[in-house]
MOPAC internal coordinates of N, CA, C and O (Angstrom, degrees):
PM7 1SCF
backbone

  N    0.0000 0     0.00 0     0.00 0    0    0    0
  C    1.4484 1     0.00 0     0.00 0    1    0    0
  C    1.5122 1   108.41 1     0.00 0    2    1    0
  O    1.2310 1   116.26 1   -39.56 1    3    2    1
  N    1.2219 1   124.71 1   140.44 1    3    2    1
  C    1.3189 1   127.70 1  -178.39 1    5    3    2
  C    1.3325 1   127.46 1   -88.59 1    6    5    3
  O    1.2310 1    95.38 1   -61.81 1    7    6    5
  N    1.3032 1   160.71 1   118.19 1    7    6    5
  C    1.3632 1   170.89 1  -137.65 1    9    7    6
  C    1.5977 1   101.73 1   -93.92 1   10    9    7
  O    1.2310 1   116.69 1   172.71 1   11   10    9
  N    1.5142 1   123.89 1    -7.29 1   11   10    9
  C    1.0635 1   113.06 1  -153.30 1   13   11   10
  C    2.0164 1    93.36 1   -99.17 1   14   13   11
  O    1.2310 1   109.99 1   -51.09 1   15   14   13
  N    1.2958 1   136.39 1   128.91 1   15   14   13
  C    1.0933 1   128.58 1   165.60 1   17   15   14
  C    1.8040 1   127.03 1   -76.84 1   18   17   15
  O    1.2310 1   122.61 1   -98.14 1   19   18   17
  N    1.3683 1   112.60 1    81.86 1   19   18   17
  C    1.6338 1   112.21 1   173.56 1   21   19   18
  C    1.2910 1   124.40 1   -34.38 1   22   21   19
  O    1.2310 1   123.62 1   140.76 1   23   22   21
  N    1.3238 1   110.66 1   -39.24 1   23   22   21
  C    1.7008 1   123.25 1  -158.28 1   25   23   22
  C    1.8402 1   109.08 1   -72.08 1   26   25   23
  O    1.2310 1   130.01 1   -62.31 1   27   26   25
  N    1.2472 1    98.29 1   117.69 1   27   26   25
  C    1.4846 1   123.12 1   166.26 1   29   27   26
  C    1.7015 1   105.33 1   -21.53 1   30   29   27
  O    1.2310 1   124.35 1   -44.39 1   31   30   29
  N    1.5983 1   109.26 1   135.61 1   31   30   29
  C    1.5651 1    95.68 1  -177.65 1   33   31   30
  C    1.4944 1   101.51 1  -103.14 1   34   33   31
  O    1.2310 1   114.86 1  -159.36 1   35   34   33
  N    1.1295 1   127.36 1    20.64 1   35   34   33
  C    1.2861 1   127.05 1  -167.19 1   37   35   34
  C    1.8435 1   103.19 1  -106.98 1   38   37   35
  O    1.2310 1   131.60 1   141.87 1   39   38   37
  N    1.2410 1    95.22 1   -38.13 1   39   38   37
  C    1.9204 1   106.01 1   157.70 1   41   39   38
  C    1.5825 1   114.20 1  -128.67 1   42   41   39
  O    1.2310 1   128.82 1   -96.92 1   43   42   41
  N    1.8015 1   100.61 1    83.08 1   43   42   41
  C    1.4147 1    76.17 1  -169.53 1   45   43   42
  C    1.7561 1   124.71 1   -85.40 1   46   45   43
  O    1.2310 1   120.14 1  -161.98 1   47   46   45
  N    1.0562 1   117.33 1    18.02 1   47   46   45
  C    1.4208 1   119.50 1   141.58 1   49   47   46
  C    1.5027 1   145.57 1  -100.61 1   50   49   47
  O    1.2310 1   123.55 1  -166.48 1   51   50   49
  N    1.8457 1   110.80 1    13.52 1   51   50   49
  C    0.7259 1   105.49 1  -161.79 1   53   51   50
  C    2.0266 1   105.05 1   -96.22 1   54   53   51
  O    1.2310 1   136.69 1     9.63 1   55   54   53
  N    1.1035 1    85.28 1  -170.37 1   55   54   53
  C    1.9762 1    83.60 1  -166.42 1   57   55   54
  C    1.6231 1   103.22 1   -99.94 1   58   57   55
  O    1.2310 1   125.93 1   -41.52 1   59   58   57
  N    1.4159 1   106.21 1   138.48 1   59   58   57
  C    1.0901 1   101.47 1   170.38 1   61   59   58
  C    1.6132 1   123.68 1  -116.68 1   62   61   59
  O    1.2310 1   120.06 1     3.85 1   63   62   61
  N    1.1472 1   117.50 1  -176.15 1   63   62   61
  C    1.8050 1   116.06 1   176.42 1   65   63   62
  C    1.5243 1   116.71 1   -42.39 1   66   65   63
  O    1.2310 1   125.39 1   123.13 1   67   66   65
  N    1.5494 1   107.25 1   -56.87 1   67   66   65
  C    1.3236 1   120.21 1  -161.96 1   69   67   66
  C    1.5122 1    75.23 1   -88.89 1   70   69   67
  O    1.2310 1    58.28 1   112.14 1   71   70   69
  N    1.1808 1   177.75 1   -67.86 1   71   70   69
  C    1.6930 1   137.83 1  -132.14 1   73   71   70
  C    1.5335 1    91.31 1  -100.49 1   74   73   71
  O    1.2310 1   106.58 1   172.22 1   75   74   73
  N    0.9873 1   142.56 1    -7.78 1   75   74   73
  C    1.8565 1   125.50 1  -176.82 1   77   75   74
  C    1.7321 1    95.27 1   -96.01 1   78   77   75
  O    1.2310 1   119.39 1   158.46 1   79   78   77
  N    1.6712 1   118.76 1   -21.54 1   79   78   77
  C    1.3614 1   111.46 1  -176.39 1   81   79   78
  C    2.0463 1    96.89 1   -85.63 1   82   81   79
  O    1.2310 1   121.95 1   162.29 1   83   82   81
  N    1.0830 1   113.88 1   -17.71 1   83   82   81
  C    1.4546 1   113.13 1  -176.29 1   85   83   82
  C    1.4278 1    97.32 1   -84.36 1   86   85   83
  O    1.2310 1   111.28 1   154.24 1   87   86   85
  N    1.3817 1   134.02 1   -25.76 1   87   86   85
  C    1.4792 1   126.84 1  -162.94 1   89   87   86
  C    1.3934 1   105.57 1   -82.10 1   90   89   87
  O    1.2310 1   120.62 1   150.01 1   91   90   89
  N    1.2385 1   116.41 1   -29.99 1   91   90   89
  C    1.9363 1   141.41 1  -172.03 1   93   91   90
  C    0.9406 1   106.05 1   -87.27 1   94   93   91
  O    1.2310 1   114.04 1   171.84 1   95   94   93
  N    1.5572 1   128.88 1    -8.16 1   95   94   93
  C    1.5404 1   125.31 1  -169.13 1   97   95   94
  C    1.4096 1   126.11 1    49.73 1   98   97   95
  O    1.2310 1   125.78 1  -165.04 1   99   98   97
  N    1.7040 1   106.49 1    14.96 1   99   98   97
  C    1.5859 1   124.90 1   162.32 1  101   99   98
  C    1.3607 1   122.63 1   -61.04 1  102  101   99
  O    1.2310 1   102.29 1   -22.03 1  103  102  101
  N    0.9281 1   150.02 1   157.97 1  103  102  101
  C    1.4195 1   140.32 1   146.35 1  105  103  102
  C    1.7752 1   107.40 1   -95.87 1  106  105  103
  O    1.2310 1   126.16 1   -48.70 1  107  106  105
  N    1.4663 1   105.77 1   131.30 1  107  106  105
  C    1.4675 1   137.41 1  -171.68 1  109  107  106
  C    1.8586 1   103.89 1   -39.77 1  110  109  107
  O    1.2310 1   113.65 1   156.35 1  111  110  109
  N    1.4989 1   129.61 1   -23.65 1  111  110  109
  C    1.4801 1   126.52 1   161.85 1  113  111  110
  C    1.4678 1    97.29 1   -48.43 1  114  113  111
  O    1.2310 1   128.36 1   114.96 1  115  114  113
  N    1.4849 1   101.50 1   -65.04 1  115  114  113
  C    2.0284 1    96.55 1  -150.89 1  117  115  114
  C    1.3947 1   106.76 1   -64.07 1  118  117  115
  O    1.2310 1   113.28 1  -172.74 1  119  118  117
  N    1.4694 1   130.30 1     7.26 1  119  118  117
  C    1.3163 1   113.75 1   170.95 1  121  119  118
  C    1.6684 1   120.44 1   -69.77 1  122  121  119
  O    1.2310 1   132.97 1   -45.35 1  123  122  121
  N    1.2299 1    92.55 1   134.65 1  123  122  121
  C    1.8513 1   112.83 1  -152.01 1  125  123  122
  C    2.3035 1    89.85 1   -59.04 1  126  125  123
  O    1.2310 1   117.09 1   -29.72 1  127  126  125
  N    1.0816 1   123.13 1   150.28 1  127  126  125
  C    1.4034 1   136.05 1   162.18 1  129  127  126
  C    1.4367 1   107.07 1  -109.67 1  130  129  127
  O    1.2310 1   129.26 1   -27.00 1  131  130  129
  N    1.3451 1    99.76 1   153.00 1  131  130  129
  C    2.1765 1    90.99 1   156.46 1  133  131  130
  C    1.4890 1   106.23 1   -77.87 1  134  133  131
  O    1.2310 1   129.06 1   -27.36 1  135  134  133
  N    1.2615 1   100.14 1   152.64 1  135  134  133
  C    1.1908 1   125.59 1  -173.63 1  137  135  134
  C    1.9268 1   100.56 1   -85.72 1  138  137  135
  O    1.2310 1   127.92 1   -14.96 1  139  138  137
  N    1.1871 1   102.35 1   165.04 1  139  138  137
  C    1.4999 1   115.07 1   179.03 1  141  139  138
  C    1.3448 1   123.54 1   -68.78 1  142  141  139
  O    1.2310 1   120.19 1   166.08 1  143  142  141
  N    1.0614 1   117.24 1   -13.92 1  143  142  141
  C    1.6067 1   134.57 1   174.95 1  145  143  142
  C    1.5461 1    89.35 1   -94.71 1  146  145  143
  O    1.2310 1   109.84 1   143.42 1  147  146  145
  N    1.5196 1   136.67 1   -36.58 1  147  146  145
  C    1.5807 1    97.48 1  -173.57 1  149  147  146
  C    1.6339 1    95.46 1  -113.96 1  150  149  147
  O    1.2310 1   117.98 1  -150.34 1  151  150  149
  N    1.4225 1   121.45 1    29.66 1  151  150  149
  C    1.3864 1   125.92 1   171.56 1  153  151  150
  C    1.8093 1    92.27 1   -92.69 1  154  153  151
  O    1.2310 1   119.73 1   150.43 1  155  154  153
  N    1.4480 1   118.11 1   -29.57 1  155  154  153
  C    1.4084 1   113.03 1  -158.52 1  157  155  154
  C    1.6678 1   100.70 1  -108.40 1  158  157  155
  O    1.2310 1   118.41 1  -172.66 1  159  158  157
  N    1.4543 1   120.64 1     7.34 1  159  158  157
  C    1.3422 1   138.70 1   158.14 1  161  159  158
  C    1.2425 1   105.08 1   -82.79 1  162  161  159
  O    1.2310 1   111.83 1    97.51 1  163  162  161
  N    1.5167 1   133.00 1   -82.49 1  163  162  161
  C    1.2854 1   133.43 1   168.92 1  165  163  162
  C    1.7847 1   111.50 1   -14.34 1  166  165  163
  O    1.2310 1   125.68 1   111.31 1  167  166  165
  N    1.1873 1   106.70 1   -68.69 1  167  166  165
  C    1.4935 1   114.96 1  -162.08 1  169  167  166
  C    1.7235 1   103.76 1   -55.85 1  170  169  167
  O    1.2310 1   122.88 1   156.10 1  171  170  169
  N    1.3787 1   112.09 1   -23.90 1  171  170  169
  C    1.4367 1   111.75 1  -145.07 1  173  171  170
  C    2.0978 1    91.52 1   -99.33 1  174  173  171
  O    1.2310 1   128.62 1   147.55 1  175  174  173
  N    1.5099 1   101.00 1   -32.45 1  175  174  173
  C    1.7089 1   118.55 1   176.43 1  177  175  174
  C    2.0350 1    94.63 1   -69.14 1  178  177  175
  O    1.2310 1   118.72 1   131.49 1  179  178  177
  N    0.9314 1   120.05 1   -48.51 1  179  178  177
  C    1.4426 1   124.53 1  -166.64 1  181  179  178
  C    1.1727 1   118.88 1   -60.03 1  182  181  179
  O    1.2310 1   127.17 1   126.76 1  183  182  181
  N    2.0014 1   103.80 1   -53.24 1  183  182  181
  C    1.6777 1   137.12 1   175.98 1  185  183  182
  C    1.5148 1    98.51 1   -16.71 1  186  185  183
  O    1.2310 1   129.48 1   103.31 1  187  186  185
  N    1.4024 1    99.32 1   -76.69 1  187  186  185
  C    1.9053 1   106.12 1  -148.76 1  189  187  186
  C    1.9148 1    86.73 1   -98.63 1  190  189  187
  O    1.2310 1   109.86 1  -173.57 1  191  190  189
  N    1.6443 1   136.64 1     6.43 1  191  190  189
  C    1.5465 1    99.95 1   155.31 1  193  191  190
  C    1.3256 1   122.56 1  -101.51 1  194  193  191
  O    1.2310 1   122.03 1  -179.12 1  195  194  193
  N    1.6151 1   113.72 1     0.88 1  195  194  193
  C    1.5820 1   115.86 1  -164.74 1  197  195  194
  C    1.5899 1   107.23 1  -110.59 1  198  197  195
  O    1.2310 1   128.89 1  -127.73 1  199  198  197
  N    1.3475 1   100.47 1    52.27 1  199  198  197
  C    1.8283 1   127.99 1   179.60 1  201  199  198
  C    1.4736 1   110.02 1  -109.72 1  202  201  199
  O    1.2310 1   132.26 1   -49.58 1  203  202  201
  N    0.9718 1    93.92 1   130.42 1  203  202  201
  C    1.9868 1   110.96 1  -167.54 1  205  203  202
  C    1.6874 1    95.86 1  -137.84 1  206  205  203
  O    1.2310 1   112.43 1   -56.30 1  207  206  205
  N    1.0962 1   131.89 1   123.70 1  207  206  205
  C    1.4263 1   145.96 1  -157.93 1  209  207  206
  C    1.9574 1    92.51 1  -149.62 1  210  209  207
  O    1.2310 1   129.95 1   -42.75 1  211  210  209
  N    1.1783 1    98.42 1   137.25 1  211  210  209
  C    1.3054 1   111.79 1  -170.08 1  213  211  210
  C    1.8776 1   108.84 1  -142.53 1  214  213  211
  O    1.2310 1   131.75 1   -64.04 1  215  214  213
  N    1.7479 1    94.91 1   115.96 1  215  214  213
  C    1.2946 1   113.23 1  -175.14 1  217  215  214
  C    1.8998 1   111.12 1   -41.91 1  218  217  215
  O    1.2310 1   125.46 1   -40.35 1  219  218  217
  N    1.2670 1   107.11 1   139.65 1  219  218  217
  C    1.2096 1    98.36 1   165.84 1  221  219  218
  C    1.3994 1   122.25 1   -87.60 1  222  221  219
  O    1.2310 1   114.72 1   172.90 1  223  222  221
  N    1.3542 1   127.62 1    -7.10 1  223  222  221
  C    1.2749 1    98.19 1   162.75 1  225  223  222
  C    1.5682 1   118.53 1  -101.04 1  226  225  223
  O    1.2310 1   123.96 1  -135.47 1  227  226  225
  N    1.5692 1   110.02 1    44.53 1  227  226  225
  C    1.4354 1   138.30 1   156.57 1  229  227  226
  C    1.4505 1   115.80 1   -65.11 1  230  229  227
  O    1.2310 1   141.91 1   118.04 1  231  230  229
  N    1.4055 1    75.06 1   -61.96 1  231  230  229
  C    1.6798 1   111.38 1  -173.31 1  233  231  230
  C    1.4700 1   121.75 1   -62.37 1  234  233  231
  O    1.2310 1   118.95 1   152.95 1  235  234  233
  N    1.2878 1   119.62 1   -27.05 1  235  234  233
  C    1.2094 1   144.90 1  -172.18 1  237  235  234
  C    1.6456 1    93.84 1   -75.94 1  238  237  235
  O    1.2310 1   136.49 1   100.38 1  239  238  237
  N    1.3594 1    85.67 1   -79.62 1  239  238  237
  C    1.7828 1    97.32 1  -177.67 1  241  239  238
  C    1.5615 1   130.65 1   -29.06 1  242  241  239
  O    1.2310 1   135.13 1   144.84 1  243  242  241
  N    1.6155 1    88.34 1   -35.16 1  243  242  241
  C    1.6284 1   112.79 1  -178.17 1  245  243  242
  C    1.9030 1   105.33 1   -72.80 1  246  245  243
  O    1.2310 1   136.82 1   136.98 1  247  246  245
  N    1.0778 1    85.04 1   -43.02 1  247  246  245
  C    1.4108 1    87.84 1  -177.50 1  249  247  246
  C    1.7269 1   113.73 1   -80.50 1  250  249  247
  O    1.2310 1   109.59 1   136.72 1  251  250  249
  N    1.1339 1   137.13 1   -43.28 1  251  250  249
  C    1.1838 1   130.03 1   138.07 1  253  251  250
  C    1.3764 1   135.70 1   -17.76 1  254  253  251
  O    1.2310 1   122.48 1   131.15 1  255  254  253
  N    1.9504 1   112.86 1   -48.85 1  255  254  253
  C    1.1724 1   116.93 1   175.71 1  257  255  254
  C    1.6434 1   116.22 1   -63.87 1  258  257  255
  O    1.2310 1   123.76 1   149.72 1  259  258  257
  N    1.1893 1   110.39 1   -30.28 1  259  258  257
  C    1.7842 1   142.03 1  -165.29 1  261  259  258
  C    1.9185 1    91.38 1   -75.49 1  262  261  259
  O    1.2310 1   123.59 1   144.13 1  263  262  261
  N    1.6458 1   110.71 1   -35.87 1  263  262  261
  C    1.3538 1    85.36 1  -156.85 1  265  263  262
  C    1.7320 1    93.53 1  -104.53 1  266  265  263
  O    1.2310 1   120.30 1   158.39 1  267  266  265
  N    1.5086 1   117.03 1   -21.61 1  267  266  265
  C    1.8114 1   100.63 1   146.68 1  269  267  266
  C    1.6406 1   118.31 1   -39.89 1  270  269  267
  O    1.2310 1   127.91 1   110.73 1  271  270  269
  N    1.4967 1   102.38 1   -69.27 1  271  270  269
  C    1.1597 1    89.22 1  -149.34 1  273  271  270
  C    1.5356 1   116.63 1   -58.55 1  274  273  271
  O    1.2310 1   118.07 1   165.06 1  275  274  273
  N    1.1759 1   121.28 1   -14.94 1  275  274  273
  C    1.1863 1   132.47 1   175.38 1  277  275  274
  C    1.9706 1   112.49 1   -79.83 1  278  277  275
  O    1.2310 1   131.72 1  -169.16 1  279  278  277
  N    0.8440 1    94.98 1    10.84 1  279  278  277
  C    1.8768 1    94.32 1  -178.99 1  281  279  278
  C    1.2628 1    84.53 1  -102.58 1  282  281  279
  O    1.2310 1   135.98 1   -28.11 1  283  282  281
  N    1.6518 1    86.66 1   151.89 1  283  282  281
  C    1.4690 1   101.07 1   162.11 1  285  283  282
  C    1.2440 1   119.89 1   -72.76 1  286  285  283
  O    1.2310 1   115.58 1   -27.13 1  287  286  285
  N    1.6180 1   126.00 1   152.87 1  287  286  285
  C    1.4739 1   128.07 1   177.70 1  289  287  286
  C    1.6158 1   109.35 1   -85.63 1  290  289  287
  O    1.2310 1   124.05 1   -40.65 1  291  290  289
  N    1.2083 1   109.84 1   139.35 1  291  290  289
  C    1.5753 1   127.76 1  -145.44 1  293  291  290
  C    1.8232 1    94.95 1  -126.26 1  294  293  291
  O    1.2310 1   120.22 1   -62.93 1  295  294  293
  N    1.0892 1   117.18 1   117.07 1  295  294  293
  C    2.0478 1   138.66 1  -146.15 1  297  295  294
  C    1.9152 1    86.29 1  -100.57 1  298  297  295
  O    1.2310 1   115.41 1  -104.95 1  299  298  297
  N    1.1828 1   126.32 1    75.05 1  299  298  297
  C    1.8193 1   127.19 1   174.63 1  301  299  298
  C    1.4062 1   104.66 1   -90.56 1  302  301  299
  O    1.2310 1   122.24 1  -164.14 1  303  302  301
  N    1.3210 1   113.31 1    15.86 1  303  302  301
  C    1.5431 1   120.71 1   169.98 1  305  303  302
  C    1.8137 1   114.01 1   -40.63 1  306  305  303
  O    1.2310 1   132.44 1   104.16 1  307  306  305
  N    1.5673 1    93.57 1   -75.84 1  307  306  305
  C    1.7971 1   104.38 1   170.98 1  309  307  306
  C    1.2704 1   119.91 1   -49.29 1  310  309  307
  O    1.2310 1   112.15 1   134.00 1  311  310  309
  N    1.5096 1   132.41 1   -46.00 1  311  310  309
  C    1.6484 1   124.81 1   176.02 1  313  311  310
  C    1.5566 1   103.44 1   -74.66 1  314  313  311
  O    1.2310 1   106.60 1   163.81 1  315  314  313
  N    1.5161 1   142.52 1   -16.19 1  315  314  313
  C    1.2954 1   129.55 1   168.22 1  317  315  314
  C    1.3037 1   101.85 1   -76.08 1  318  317  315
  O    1.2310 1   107.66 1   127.07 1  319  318  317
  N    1.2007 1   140.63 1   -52.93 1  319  318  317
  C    0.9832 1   149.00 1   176.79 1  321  319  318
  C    2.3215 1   105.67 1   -43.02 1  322  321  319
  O    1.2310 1   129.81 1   104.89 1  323  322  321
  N    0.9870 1    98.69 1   -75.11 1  323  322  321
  C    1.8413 1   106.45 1   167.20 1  325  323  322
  C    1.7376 1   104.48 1   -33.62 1  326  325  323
  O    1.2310 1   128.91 1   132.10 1  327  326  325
  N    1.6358 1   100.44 1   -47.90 1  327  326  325
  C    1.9638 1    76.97 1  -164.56 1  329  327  326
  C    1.1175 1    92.79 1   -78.72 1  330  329  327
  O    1.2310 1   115.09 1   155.16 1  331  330  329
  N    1.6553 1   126.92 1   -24.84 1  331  330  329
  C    2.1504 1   102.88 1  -162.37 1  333  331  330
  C    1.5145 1    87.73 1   -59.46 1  334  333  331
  O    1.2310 1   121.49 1   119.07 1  335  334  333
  N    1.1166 1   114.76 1   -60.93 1  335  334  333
  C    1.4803 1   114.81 1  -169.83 1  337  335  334
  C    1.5853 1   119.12 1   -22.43 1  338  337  335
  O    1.2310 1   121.95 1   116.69 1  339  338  337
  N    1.4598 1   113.87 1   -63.31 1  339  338  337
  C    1.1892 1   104.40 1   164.25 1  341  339  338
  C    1.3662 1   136.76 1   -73.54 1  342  341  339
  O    1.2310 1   118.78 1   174.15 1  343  342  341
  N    1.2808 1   119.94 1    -5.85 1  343  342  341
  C    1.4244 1   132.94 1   172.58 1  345  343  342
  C    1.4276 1   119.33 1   -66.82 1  346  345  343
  O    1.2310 1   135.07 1   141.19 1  347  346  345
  N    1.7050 1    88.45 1   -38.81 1  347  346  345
  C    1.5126 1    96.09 1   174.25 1  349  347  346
  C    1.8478 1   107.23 1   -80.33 1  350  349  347
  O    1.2310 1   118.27 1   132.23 1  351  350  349
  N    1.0036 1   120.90 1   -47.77 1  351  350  349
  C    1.1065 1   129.86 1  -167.75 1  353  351  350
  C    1.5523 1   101.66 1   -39.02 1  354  353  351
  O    1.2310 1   128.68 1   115.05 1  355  354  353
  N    1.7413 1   100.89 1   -64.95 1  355  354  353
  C    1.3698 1   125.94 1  -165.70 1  357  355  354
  C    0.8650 1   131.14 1   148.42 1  358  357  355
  O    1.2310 1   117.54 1   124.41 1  359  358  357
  N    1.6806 1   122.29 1   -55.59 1  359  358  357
  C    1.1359 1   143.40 1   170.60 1  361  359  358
  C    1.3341 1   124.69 1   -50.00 1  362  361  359
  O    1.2310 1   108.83 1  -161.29 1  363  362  361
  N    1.5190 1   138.51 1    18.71 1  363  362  361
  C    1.1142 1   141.37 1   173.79 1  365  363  362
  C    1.5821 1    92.21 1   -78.30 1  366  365  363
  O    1.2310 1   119.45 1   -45.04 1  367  366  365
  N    1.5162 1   118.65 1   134.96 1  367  366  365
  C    1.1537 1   113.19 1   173.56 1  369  367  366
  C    2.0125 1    99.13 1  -138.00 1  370  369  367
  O    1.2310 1   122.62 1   -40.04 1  371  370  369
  N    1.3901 1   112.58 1   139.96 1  371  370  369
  C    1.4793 1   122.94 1  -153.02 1  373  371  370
  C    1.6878 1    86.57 1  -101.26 1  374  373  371
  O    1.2310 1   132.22 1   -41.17 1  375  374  373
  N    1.7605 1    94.00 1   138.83 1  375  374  373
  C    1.6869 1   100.34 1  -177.84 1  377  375  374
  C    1.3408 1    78.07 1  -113.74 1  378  377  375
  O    1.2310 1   131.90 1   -71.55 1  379  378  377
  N    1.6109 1    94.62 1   108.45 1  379  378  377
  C    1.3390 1   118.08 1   148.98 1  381  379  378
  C    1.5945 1   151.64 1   -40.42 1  382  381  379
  O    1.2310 1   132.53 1   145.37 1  383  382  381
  N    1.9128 1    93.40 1   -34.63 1  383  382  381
  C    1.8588 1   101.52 1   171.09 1  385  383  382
  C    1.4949 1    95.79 1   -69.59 1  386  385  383
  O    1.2310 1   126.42 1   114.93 1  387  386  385
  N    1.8765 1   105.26 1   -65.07 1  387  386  385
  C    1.6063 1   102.12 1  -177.90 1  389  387  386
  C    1.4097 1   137.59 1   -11.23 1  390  389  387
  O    1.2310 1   131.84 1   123.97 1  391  390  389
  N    1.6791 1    94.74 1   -56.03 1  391  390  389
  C    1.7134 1   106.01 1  -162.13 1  393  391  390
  C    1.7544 1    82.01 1   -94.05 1  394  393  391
  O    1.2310 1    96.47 1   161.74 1  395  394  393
  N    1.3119 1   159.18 1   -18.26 1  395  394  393
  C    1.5217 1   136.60 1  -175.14 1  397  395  394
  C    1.9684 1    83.22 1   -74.26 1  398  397  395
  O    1.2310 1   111.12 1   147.07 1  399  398  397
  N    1.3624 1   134.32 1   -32.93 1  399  398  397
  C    1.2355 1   140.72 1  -132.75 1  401  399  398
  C    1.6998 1    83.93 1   -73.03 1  402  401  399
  O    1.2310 1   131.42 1   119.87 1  403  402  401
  N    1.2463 1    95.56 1   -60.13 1  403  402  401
  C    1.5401 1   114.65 1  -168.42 1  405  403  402
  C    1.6390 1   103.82 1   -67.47 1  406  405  403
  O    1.2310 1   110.96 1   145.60 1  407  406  405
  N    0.8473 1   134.62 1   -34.40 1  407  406  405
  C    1.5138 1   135.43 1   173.22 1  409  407  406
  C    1.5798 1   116.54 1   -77.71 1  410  409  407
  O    1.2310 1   120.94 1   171.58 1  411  410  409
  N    1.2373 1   115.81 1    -8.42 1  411  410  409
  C    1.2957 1   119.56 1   166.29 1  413  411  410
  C    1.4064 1   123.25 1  -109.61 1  414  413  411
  O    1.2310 1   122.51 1   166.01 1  415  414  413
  N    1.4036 1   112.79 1   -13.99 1  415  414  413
  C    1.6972 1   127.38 1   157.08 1  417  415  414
  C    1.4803 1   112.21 1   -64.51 1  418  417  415
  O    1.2310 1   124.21 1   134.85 1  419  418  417
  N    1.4177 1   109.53 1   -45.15 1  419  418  417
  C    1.6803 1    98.68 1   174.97 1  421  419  418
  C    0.9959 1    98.76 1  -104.85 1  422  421  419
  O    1.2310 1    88.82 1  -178.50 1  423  422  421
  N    1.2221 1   168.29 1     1.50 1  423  422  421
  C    1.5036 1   115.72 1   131.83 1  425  423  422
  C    1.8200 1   139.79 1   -61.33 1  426  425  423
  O    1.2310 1   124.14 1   167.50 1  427  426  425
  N    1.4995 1   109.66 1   -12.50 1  427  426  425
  C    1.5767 1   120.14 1   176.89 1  429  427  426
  C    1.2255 1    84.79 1  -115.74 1  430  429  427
  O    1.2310 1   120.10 1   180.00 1  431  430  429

């Protein structure tokens, strides 16, 4: 008996060609293959279910996420800091065309 272990370590009990053709007293050629008629069955059953289609506004998002994360990070510490100041103060006063400007860009 040989010391040497053949068996795959990824199943290591599982069976392989050469020990099920040694158990049969076959030699490892005559083990049967599919044939080309059910290699070109397989392919043809597989073809149209192993389709993965991906929304574009997946895709969008993905690419969006890619182009944050890739910006530089931008320090609004000091201007948050400026408006409480004036918020508290009082004197914050709201430009009205501006902010309708911006409220009518995102919605059209």
């Amino acid at each position: 008996m040989s010391s040497i272990d053949t068996r795959s370590t990824f199943f290591p009990r599982g069976r392989s060609p050469q020990t099920e053709a040694a158990k049969n007293g076959t030699g490892v050629d005559s083990i049967k293959r599919n044939t080309t008629e059910r290699a070109t069955e397989i392919s043809d059953k597989t073809g149209t279910d192993a389709k993965v289609s991906i929304p574009e506004g997946i895709k969008d998002f993905s690419r969006i996420k890619k182009a944050a994360t890739a910006a530089p990070e931008t320090d609004n510490s000091e201007k948050i800091a400026r408006l409480k100041a004036q918020i508290q103060a009082g004197t914050y006063e709201v430009d009205y065309d501006a902010l309708a400007d911006k409220i009518l860009n995102s919605e059209f």
